[in-house]
C-alpha positions in Angstrom: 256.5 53.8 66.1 259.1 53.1 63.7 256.9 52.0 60.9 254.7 55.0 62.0 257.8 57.5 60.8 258.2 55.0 57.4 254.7 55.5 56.6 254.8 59.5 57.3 258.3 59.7 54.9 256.4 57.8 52.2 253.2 59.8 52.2 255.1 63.0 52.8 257.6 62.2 49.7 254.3 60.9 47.5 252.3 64.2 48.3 255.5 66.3 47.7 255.7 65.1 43.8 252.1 65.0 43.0 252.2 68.6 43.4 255.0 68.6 40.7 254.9 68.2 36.6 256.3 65.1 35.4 259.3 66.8 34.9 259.8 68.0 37.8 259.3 65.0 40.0 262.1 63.5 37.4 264.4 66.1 38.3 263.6 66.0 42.4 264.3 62.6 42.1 267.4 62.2 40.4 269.0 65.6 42.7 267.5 63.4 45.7 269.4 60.3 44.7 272.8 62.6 43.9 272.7 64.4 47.0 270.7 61.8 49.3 272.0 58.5 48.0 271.5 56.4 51.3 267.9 58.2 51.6 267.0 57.4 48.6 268.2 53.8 49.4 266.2 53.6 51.8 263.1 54.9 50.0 263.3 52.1 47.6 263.1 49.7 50.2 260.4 51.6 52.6 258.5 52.4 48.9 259.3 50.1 45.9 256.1 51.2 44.4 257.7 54.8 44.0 257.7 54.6 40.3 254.2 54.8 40.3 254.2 58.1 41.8 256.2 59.4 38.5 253.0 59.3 36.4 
């Protein structure tokens, strides 16, 4: 169940920014990691491949 929620963040935080322009998924990123820092800590574990999701 647990990795069942992981998965759901991921793909809800990956279909989130590819509705965005590349400069807006820059911005919702760094105001994520400002205002969300252990979130966003935690998406770069669940997601390291989140970079990818910037192009």
């Amino acid at each position: 169940m647990a990795i069942e929620r992981v998965e759901y963040r991921v793909e809800s935080a990956q279909e989130l920014l590819s509705t965005l322009t590349i400069d807006e998924r820059c911005g919702v990123m760094l105001k994520f990691e400002d205002f969300e820092p252990n979130l966003f800590a935690q998406l770069l574990v669940d997601a390291p491949q989140w970079t990818e999701w910037m192009v």
